[in-house]
C-alpha positions as CSV (number, residue, x, y, z in Angstrom):
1,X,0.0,0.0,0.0
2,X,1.5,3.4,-1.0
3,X,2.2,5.8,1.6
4,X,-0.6,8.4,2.6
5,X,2.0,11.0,2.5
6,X,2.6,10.5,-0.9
7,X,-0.9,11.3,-1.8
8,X,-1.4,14.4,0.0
9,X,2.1,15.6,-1.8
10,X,0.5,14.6,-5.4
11,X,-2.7,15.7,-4.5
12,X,-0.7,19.6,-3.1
13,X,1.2,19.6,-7.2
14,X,-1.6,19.1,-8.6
15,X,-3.6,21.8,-7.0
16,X,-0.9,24.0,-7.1
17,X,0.3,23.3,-10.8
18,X,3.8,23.6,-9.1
19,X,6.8,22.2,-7.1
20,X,7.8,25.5,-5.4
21,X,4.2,26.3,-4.3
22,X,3.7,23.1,-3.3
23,X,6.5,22.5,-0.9
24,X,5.4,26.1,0.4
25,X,2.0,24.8,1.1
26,X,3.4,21.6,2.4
27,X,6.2,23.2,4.5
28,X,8.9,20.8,3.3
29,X,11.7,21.6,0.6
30,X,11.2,21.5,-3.0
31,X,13.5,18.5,-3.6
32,X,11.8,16.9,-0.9
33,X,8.5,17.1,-2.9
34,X,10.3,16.2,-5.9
35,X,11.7,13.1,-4.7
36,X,8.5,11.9,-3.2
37,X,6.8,12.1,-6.6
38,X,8.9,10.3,-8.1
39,X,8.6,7.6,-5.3
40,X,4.5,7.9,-6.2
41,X,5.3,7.6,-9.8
42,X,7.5,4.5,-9.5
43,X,5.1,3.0,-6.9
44,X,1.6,3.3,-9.1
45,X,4.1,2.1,-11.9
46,X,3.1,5.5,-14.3
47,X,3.3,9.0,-15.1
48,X,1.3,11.6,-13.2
49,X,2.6,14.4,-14.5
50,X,3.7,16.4,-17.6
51,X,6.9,18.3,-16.8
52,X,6.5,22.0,-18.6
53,X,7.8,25.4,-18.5
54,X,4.5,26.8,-17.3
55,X,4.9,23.7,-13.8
56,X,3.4,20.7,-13.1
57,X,0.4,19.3,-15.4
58,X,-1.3,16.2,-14.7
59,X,-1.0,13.4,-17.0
60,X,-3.7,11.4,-18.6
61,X,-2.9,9.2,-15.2
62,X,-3.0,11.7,-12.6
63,X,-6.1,13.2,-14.3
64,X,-7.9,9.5,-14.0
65,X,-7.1,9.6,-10.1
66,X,-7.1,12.7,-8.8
67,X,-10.7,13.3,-8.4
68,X,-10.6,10.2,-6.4
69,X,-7.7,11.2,-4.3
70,X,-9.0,14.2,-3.4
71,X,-12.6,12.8,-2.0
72,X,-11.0,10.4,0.0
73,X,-8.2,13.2,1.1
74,X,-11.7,15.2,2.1
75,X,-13.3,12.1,3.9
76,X,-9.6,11.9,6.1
77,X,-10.0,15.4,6.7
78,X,-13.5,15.4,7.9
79,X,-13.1,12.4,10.6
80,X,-9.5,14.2,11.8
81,X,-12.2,17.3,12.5
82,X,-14.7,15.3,14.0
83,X,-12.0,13.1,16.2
84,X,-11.0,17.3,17.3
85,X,-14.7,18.6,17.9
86,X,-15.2,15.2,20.3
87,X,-11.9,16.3,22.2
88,X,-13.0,20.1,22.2
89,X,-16.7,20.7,21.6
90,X,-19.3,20.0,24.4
91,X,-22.3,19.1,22.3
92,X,-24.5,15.9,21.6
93,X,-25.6,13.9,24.1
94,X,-24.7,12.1,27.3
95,X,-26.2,9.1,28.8
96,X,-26.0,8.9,32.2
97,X,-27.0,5.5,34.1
98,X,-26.9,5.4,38.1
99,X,-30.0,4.5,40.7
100,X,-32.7,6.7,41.6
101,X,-31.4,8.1,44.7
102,X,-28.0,8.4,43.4
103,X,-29.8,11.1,41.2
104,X,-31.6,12.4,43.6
105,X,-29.3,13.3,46.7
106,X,-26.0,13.4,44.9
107,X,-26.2,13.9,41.1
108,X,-29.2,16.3,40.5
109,X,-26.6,20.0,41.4
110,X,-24.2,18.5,39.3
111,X,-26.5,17.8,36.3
112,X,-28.3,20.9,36.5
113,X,-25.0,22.8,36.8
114,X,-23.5,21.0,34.0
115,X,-26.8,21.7,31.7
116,X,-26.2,25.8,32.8
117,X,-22.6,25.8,31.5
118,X,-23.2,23.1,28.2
119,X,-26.9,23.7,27.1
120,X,-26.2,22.1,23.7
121,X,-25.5,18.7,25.6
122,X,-28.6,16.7,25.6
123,X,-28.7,14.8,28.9
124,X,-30.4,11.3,28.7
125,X,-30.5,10.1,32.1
126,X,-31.1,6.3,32.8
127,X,-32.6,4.9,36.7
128,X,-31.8,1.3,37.2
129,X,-29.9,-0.8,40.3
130,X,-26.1,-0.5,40.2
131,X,-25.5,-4.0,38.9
132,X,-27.6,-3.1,36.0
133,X,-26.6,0.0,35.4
134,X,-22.9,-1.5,35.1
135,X,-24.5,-4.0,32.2
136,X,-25.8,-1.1,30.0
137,X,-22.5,0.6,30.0
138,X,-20.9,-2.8,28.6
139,X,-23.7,-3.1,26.0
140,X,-23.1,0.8,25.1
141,X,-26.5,2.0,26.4
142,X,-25.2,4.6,29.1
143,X,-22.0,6.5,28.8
144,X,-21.3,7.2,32.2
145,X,-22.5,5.0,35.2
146,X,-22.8,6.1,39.1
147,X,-23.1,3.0,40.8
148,X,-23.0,2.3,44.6
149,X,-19.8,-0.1,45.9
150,X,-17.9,-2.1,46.0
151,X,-18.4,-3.7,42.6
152,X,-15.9,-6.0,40.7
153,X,-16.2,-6.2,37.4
154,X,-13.6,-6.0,34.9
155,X,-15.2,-5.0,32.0
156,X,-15.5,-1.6,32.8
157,X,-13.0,1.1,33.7
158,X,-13.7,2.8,37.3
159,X,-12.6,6.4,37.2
160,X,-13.1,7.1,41.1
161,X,-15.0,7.7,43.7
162,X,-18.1,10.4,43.7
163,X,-18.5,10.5,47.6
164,X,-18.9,8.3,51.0
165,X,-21.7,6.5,51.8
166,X,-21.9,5.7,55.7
167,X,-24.8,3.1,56.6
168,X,-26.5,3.9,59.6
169,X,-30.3,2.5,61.9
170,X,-32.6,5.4,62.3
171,X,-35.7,5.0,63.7
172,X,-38.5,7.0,64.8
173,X,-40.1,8.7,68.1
174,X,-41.9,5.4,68.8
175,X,-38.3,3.7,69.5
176,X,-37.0,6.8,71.8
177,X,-35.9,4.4,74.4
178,X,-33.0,3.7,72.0
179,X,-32.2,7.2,71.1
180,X,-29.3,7.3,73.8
181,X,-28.1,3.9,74.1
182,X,-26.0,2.0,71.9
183,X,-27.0,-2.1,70.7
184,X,-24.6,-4.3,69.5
185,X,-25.6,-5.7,65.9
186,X,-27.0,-9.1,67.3
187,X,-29.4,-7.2,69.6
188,X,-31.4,-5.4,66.6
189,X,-32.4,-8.9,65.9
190,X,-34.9,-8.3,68.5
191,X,-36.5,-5.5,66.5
192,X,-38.4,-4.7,63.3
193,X,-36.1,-3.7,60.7
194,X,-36.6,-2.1,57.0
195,X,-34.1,-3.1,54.7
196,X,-33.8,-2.4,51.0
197,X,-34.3,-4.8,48.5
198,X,-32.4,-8.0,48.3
199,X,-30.6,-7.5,45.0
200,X,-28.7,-4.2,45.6
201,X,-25.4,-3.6,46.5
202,X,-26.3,-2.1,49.7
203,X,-28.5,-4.7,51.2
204,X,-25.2,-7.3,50.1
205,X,-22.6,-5.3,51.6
206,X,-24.9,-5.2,54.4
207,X,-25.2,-9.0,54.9
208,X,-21.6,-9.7,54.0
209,X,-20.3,-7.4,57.0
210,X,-23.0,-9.2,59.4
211,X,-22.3,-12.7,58.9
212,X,-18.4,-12.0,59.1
213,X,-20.0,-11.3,62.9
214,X,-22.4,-14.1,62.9
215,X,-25.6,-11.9,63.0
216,X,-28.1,-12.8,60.6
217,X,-30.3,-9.9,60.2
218,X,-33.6,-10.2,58.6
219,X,-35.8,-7.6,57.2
220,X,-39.7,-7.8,58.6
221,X,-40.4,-5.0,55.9
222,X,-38.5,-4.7,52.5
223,X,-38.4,-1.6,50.7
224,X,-37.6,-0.8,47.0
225,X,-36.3,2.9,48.0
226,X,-34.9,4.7,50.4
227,X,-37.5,7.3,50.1
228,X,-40.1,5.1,51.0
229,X,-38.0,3.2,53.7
230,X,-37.8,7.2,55.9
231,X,-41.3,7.6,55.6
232,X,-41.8,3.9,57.3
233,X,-38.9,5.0,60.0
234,X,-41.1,7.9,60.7
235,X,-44.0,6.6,61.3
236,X,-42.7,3.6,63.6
237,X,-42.3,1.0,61.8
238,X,-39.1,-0.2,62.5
239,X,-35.5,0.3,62.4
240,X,-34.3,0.8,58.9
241,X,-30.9,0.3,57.5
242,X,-30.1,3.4,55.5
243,X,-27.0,5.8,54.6
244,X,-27.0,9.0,56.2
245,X,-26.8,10.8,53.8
246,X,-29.9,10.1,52.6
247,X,-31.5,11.1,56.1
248,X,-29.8,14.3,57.3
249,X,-33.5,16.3,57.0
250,X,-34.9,13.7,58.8
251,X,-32.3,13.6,61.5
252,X,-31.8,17.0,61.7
253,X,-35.4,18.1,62.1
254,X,-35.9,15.4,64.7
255,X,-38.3,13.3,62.5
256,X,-35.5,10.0,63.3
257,X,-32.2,9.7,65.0
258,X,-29.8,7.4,64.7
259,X,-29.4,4.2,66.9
260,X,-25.7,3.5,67.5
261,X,-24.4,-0.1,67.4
262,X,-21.6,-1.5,68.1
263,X,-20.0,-2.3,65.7
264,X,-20.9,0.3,63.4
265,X,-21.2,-0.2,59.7
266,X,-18.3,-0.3,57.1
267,X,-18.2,2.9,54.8
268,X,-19.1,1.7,51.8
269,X,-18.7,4.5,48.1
270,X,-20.5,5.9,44.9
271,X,-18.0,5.2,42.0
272,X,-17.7,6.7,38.4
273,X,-17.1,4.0,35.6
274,X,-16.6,4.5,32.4
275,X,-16.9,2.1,29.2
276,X,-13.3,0.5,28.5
277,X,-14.3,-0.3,24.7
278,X,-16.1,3.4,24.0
279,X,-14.8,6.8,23.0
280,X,-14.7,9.3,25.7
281,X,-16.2,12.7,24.5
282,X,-15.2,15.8,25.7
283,X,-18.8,16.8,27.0
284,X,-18.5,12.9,28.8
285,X,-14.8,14.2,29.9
286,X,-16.4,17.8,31.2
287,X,-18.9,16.0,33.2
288,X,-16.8,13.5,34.8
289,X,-14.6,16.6,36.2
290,X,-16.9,18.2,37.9
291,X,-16.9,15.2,40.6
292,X,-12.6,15.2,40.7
């Protein structure tokens, strides 16, 4: 296969009609262009040029290529500019996959900031559970995923963590007797307790800490959001397994408070992750900084 360089250096004479205005155009020496048509011409195996007083003409051979060597020099040029305007230009859109309170307490500033500084960036914004928010970044559906951890999985490319997530039991005025003691973890067995649902990556990193104690917590009410789960607090009942960060309101106004145990629960994260097979944008690079 010929060099590409040799085509743009044709494709520069023949425009030009001339050696010396070519190498000007090309920024190289006029030997230098010289010698690289010849290395064309003795590639292709023809003439591509009529030598002249007036310059350069093309022959009957350059004249049957060049219209073809200057569409696909244009095509070149046009993905070079579009491979720029990705790394430069914050336009199109961004998918963004993480869970529904992951939008809510932690995401939804940041997107509405990002929206006030890009308004060209059409923001598509996908709810799911963290595990499956992770699976439409490997099938391509989501650009960016903010998923709760720890999660292994190799297949994507984490790109830190977003904040600290610190698990806490709150409960409600009907459990005051608690509000000033402290229970160890095998002792809340003894009470009600609202959990999330089973298949999240809280409700595992919840069990896997417990039975490294030998506590088997069970929930008696199961809850598909946190939301939900601090309205149940509130109105008594039962101890629910929640970060705080998802509380403060609540805990601040008075509405719960938190019931120390011993021990208390590991911190667990909110990760970025990013696709390891897809193109990062600069409006998918813009929005990832505003969490660094």
């Amino acid at each position: 296969m010929v060099n590409l360089e040799l085509y743009r250096v044709f494709y520069t004479v023949a425009k030009c009609g001339s050696l010396t205005k070519a190498a000007q155009e090309l920024y190289i020496s006029q030997p230098a262009v010289s010698q690289a048509i010849k290395q064309f011409e003795n590639q292709l195996g023809t003439s591509l040029f009529n030598r002249n007083h007036r310059g350069m003409d093309l022959s009957a051979g350059g004249k049957l290529i060049f219209k073809q060597v200057e569409d696909a020099l244009n095509l070149l040029e046009s993905a070079e500019y579009k491979l720029t305007e990705m790394r430069s230009v914050a336009e199109g859109t961004v998918r963004i996959g993480a869970t529904d309170s992951i939008f809510y307490y932690l995401l939804a500033d940041k997107i509405a900031e990002f929206n006030e500084k890009y308004p060209a960036v059409k923001l598509e914004l996908i709810s799911s559970t963290s595990p499956y928010t992770l699976q439409q970044l490997k099938d391509g559906k989501c650009d960016i995923a903010f998923v709760n951890l720890p999660i292994n999985d190799k297949g994507v490319r984490f790109c830190g963590t977003v904040t600290h997530l610190n698990d806490i039991f709150v409960a409600g005025q009907k459990f005051y007797e608690l509000k000033n003691t402290e229970l160890s973890l095998k002792r809340l067995q003894e009470f009600p307790l609202l959990m999330i649902e089973e298949n999240t990556v809280a409700r595992k990193s919840l069990y896997s800490f417990t039975h490294t104690l030998g506590v088997n917590l069970q929930p008696d009410i199961e809850v598909a959001n946190w939301d939900f789960m601090v309205k149940l607090a509130v109105k008594g009942m039962g101890i629910g397994c929640i970060p705080r960060e998802y509380c403060m309101s609540q805990l601040q106004s008075g509405e719960l408070f938190e019931v120390r145990t011993n021990p208390s629960l590991p911190v667990r994260g909110v990760g970025i992750a990013l696709s390891e097979n897809c193109p990062v944008s600069f409006a998918i690079k813009e929005f990832v900084s505003m969490f660094e």
